[in-house]
N, C-alpha and C positions, 0 to 999 in steps of 0.2 A: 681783122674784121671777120665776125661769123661766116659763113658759108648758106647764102641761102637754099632752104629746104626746097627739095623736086617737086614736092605738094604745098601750093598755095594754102596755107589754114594750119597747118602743121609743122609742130619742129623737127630737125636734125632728127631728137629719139624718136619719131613715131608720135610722138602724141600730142593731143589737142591745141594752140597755143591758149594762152591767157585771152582773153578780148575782155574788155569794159562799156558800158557807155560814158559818152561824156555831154555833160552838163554846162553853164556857162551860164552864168551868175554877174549880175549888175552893179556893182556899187558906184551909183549916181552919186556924186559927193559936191556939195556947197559949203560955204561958208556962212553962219548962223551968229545972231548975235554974241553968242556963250560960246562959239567953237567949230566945228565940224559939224555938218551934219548931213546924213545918208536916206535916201528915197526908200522905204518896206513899204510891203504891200499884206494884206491878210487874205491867206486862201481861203476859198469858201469851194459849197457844191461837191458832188461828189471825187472828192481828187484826193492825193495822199498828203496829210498832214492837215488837212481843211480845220482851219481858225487857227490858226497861226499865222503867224508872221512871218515873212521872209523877203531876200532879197526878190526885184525879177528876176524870173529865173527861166530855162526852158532845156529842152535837146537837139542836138544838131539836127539838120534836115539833109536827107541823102543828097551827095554834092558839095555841100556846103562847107566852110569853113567857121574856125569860132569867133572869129572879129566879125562874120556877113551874119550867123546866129546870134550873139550879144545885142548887134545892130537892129536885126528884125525882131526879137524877143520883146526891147527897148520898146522899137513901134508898136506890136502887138497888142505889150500889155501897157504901158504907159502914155505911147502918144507922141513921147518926144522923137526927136531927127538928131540922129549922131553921125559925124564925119568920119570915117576910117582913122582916119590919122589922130583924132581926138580918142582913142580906144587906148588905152594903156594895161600890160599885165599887172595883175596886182600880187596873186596867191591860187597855186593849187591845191586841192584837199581829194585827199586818196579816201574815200568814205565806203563802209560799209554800215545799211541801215540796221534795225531791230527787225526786221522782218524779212524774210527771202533767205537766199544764201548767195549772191551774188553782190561784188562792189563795182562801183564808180568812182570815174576823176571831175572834178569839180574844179572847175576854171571860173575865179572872180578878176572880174575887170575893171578899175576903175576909170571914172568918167567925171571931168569936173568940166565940161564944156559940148552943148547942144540947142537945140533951138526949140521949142514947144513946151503948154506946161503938162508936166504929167496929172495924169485923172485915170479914174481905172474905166480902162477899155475893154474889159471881158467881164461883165459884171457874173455871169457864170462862175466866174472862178476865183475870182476877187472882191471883195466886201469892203474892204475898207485902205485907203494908201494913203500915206503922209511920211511927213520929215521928220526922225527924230536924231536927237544927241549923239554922237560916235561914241563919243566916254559919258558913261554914264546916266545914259539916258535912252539905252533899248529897249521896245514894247517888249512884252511876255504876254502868254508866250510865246517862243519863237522856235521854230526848227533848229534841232542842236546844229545838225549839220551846218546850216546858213553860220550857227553863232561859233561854230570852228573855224570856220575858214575870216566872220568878222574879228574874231580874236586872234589870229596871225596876221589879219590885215593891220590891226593897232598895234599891235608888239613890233611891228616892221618885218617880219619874216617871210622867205616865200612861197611857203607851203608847209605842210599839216597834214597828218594820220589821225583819221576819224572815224576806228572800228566799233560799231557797237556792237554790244552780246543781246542775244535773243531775253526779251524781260526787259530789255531797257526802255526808257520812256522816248519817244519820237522829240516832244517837247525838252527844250533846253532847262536842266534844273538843276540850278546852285548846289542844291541839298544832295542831289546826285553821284551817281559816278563819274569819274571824271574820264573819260574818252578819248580825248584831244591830244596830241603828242604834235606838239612846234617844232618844226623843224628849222634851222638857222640854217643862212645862204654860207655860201665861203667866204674867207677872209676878203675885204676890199671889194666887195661888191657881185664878184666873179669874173671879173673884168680879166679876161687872157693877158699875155703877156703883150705891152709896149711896144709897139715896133721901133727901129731905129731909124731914127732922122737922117 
């Protein structure tokens, strides 16, 4: 095991560590007559990405943890009431945007059980929410980033490398570069080894 450094912030060699923010992302999931289908919401007002699509989504709040953030995000911006224990990991995405020079980790969770119907509750920030398709049937456009981490959420995988280069479009596009690197879990789920009976 490393040896923790004498200065809180700092590694072993002297310098800065890494820090990220982290994010925490909704995937509200129901059953629809045709399949799957996921709660997006469209940003609006002055925020990043506004008229887009995306999951809810938000940042942790000092203190907090990202099941009590997911939870409150949920209320915030949708209305509905989630149980802890109804919080499920779904996929992480390591993401750097088109703009800035700094990345984030990006935590989706999914939730297929809660009590309230969702309506957009920040009309500031949100314009328009509804249910659409899993396969085949996502609005545009949409936040790439949101559409990396929903595209390791359908492939089954647990996370995802979502670097963009400066130039690249915010907006998810087919025609595009492709950004996204899926990552596959381990063999057998990752399940350690069996204990003995």
């Amino acid at each position: 095991m490393p040896e923790e450094p004498a200065h809180p912030g700092r590694t072993v060699s002297g310098g800065p560590r890494h820090t990220v923010p982290v994010d925490v992302h909704l995937i509200l999931r129901r059953d629809g007559e045709d399949g799957p289908q996921i709660l997006l919401s469209r940003r609006a007002g002055p925020v990043y990405a506004t008229g887009l699509y995306h999951c809810p989504s938000g940042h942790l709040d000092p203190g907090e943890d990202m099941v009590q953030a997911v939870i409150r995000e949920a209320r915030e911006e949708t209305g509905v009431l989630i149980s802890p224990e109804d919080v499920t990991a779904a996929v992480t995405v390591h993401h750097r945007p088109p703009v800035g020079t700094g990345s984030r980790i990006g935590v989706f969770f999914e939730v297929r059980r809660w009590s309230g119907q969702p309506a957009v509750r920040e009309p500031d920030r949100c314009d328009d929410m509804g249910w659409y398709p899993l396969e085949g049937g996502l609005p545009e456009p949409m936040v790439a980033y949101c559409r990396a981490g929903l595209d390791a959420y359908r492939a089954g995988l647990p996370a995802a490398v979502h670097f963009q280069e400066p130039g690249d479009p915010i907006p998810y596009a087919p025609e595009g570069p492709d950004r996204t690197l899926l990552l596959p879990g381990p063999p057998g789920g990752g399940r350690g080894p069996t204990p003995s009976s």
